[in-house]
C-alpha positions in Angstrom: -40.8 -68.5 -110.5 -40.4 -67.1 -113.9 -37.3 -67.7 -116.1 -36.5 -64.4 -116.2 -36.7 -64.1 -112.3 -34.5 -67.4 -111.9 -32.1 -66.1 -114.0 -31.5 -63.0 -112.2 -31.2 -64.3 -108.6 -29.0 -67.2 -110.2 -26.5 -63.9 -111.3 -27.2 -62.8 -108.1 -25.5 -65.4 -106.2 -22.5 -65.8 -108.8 -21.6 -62.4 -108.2 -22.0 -62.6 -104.6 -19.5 -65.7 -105.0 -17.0 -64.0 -106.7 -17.1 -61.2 -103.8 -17.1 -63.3 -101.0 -14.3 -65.8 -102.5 -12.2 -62.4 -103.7 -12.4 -60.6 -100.1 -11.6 -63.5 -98.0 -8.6 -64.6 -99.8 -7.6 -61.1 -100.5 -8.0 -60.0 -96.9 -6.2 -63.2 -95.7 -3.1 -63.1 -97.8 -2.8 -59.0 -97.1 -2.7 -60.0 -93.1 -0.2 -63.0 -94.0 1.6 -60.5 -95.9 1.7 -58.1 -92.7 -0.1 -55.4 -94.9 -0.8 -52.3 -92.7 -4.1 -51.7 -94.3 -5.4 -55.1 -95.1 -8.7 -54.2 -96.4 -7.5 -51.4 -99.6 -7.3 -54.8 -102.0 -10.4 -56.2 -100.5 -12.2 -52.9 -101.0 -10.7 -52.3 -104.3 -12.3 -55.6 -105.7 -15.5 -55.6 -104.1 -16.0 -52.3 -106.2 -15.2 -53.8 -109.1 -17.2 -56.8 -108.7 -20.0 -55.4 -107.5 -20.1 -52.8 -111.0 -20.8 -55.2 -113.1 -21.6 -59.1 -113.4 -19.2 -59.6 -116.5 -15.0 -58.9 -115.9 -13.9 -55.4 -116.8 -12.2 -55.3 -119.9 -8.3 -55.3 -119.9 -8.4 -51.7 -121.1 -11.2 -50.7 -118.5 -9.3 -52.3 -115.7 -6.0 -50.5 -117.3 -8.0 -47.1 -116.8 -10.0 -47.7 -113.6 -6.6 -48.7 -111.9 -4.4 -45.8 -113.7 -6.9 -43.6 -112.5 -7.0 -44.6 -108.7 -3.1 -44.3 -108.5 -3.3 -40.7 -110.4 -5.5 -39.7 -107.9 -3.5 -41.5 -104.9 -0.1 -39.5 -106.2 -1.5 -36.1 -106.8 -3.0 -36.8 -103.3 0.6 -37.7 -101.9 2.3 -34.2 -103.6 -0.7 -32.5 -102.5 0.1 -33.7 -99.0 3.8 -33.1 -99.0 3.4 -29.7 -100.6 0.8 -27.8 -98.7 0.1 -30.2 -95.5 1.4 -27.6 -93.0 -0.8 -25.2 -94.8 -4.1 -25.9 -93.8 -6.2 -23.1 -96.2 -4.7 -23.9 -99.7 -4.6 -27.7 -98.8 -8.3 -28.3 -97.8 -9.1 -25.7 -100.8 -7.9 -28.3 -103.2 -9.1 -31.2 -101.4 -12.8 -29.5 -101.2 -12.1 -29.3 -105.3 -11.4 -32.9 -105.3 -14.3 -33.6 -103.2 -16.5 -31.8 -105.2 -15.5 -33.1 -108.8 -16.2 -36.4 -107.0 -19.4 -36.2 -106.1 -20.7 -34.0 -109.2 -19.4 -37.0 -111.4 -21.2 -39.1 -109.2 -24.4 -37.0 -109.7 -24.6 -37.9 -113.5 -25.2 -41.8 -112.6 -21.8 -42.2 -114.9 -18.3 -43.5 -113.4 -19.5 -46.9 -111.9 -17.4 -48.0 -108.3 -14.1 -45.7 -109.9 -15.3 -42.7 -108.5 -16.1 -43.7 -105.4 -12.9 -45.2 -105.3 -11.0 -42.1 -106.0 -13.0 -40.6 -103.2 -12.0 -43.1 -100.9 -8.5 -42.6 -102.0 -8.5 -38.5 -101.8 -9.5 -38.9 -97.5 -7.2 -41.7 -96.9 -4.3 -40.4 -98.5 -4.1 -37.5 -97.5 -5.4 -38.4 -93.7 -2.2 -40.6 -93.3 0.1 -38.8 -94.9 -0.3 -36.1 -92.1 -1.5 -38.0 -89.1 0.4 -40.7 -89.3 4.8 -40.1 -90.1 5.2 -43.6 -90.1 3.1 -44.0 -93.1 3.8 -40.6 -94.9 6.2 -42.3 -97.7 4.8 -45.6 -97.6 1.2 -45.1 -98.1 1.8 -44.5 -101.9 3.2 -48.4 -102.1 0.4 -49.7 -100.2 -2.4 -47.7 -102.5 -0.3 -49.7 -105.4 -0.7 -52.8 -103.8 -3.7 -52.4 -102.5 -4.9 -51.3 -106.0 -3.2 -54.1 -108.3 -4.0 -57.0 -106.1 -7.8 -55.6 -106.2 -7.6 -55.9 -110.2 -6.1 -59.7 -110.1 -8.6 -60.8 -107.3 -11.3 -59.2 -109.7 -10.0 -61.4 -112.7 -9.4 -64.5 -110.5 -13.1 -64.8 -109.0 -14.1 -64.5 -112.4 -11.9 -67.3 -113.5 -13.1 -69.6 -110.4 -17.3 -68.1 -110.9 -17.4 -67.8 -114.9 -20.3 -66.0 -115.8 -21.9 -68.1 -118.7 -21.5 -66.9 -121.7 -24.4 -68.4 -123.3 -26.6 -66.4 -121.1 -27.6 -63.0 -121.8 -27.4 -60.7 -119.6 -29.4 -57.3 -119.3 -27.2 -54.8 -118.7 -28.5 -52.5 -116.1 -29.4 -49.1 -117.8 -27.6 -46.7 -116.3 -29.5 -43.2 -114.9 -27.6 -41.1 -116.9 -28.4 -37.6 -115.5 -26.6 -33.8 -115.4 -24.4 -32.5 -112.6 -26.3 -32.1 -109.8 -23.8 -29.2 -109.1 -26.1 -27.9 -106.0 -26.3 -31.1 -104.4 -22.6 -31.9 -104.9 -21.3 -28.6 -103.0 -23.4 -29.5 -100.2 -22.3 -33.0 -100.3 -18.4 -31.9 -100.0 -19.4 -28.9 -97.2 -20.5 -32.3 -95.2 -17.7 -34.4 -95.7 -15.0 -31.4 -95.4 -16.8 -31.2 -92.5 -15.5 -34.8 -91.3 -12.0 -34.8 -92.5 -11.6 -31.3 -90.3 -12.9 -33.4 -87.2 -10.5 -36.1 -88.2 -7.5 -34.3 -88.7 -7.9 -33.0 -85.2 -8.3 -36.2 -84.4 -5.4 -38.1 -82.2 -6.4 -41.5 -82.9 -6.1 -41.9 -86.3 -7.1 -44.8 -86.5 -10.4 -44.7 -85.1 -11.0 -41.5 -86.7 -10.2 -42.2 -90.3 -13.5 -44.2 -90.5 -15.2 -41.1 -89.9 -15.4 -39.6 -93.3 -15.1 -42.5 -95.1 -18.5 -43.4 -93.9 -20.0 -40.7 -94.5 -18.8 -40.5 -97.6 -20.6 -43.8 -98.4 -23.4 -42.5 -97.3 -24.1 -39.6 -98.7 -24.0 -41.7 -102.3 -26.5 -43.9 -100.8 -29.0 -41.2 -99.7 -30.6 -40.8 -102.7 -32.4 -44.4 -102.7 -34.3 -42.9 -99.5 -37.7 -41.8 -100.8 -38.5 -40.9 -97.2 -37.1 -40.2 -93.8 -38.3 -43.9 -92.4 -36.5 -45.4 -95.3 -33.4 -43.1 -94.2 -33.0 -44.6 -91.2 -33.1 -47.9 -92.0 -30.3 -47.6 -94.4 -28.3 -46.1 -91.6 -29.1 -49.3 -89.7 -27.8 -51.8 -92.9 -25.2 -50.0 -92.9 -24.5 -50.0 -89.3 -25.2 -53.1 -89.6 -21.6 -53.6 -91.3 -20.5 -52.4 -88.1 -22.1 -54.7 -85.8 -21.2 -57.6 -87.9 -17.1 -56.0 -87.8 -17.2 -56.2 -83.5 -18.9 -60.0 -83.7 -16.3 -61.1 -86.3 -13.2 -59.6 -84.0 -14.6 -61.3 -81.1 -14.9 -64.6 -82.8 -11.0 -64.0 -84.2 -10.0 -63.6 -80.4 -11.2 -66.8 -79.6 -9.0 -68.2 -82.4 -6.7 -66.2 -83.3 -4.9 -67.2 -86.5 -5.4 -66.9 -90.7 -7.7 -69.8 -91.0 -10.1 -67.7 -88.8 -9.9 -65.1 -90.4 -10.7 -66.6 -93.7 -13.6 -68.0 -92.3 -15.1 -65.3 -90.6 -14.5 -63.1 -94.0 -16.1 -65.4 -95.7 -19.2 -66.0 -93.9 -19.8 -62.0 -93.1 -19.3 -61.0 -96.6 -21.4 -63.9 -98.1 -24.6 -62.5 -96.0 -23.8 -58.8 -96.9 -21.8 -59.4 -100.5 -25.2 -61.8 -101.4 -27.5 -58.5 -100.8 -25.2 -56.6 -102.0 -25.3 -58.2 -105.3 -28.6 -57.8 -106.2 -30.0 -55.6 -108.6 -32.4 -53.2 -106.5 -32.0 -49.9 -104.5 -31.0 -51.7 -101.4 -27.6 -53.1 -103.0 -26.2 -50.2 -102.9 -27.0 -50.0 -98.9 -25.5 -53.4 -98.2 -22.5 -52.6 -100.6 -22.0 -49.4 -97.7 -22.2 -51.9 -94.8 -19.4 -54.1 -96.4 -17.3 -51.1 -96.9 -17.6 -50.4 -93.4 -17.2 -54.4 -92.2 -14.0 -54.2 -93.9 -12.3 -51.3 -92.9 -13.3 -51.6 -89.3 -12.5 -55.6 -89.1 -9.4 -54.2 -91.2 -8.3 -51.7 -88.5 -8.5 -54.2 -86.0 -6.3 -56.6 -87.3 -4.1 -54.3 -88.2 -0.6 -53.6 -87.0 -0.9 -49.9 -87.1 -0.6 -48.1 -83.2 -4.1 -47.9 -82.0 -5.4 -50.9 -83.3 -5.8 -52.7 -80.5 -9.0 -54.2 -79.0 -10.2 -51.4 -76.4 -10.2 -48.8 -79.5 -12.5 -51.3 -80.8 -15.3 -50.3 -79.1 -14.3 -46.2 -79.8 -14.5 -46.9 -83.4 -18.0 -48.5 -83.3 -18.8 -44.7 -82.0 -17.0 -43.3 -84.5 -18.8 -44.7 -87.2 -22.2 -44.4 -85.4 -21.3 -40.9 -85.0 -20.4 -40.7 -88.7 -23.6 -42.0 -89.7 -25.8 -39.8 -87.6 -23.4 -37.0 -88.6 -24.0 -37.2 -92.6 -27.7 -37.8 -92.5 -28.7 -34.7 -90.1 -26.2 -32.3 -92.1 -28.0 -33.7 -95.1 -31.5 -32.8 -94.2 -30.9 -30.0 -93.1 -28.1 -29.1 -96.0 -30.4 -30.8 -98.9 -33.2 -29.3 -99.0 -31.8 -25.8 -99.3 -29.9 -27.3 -102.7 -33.5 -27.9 -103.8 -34.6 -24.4 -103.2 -31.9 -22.9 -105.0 -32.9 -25.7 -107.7 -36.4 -24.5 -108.4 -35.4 -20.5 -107.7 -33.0 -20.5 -110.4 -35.6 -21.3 -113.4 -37.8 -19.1 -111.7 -35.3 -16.3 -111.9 -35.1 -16.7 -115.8 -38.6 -16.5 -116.4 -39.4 -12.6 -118.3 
């Protein structure tokens, strides 16, 4: 094994360190805590971690934070103004959608945007399905938001990158708007959040467009429809691994167990995850789904009980067929309209 090669999968396993030790005590002390969604801080710093191998800067983490909660209260007024008005309000949340995904066309933005998107479907899906949570959710996106920052900061303090090692920095596919391919991104997952808001079980259906929101931004790695499928299976996968781990936790059920089963699951999918090929971004989508579905279960909000477990397992399934057969068929008619419109300016 060359240096170079060596070097790499020695960053490799720091970083997937850092996320492992980050989610497990973040999603252990957010259950202590009695957090009703235990996995936003465990989310929120797996994104970061996962961007890059060196800490965010103070201002960068500053920014990437202020911009999450900008999004999380113009999602709240958004949902208090025009909730009982179904047009206006998915109008604007199709915008947000959209904005989303076109900035996530350009290859620019890092784990931020998705982030935001994240934020922009659960907002908004609690604030109307769920009253209990309609003026708390705001103080848990804080929460969940600042504690993701200080777990970020303190896995890097525990896993130090060295600083005599020089790292590449991964060049980043800067690209334009893929304006085409982002409307028919946000026609898919305003697709999901319509099923989901008429959706009783809010809990089992919030996972819905979540994951297909995930991915749809992994899609592009799939040169082909075999390699397609199997990144619906890794990330699937994240699924699986989320019904083992709450059987193991019923077992035992207490917060050592739950560190422990944490930490085990996320150090086989954060260690993949980490890497720096095309599949990472797969095995990042299976953790996101491990940790909001382990998340839910654990979770005091109504429905979170074990016999829903197995509803959202279908859910998600669902979810994952759901966004790659409306993207086969939506995609390639993007393409068209791609290749017509140069054709169209031609004398």
């Amino acid at each position: 094994m060359s240096t170079e090669s060596s070097s790499a999968v020695a960053a490799q396993k720091r970083k997937g360190l850092r996320v492992a030790f980050a989610v497990s005590i973040g999603f252990t002390v957010a259950v202590y805590a009695g957090a009703i969604v235990p996995f936003l801080g465990p989310l929120f710093a797996a994104q970061f971690l996962l961007g890059s191998s060196r800490p965010m800067p103070l201002g960068k983490t500053i920014g990437a934070v202020m911009v999450i909660l900008i999004a999380g209260m113009a999602m709240m007024v958004l949902t208090n103004v025009l909730g009982d008005r179904p047009a206006p309000f998915l109008l604007i949340l199709g915008l947000t959608y959209f904005v989303c995904f076109a900035a996530q066309s350009t290859g620019k933005g890092g784990p931020a945007i998705f982030l935001v998107l994240v934020v922009s479907i659960i907002v908004p899906l609690l604030g109307i399905l769920n009253e209990e949570l309609a003026n708390s959710i705001l103080s848990h996106l804080v929460a969940g938001v600042l504690s993701g920052a200080v777990l970020m900061w303190l896995a890097h303090a525990v896993f130090p990158e060295p600083f005599s090692e020089e790292i590449k920095a991964v060049a980043i596919d800067e690209r334009p708007p893929a304006l085409p391919r982002a409307l028919a991104n946000t026609v898919i997952l305003m697709g999901s959040v319509v099923i989901c808001l008429t959706s009783d079980n809010l809990t089992a259906a919030v996972v819905i467009p979540i994951t297909v929101a995930s991915l749809l931004g992994q899609l592009d790695v799939a040169a082909s429809a075999r390699a397609a499928i199997g990144l619906v299976l890794v990330n699937f996968l994240g699924g699986v691994l989320a019904s083992i781990a709450y059987a193991a936790l019923s077992l035992r059920p207490n917060l050592l167990s739950i560190f422990f089963i944490v930490l085990v699951v996320v150090l086989l999918i954060g260690g993949r995850a980490a890497g720096r090929s095309k599949e990472a971004r797969m095995f990042a989508g299976a953790l996101t789904i491990f940790l909001i579905l382990f998340g839910l279960g654990v979770s005091p909000l109504p429905g979170s009980a074990a016999e829903s477990f197995a509803s959202r397992m279908v859910y998600v399934a669902a979810a994952l067929i759901y966004a790659l057969l409306l993207s086969a068929i939506v995609w390639p008619w993007t393409e068209r309209k791609k290749a017509a419109a140069p054709a169209a300016l031609e004398p």
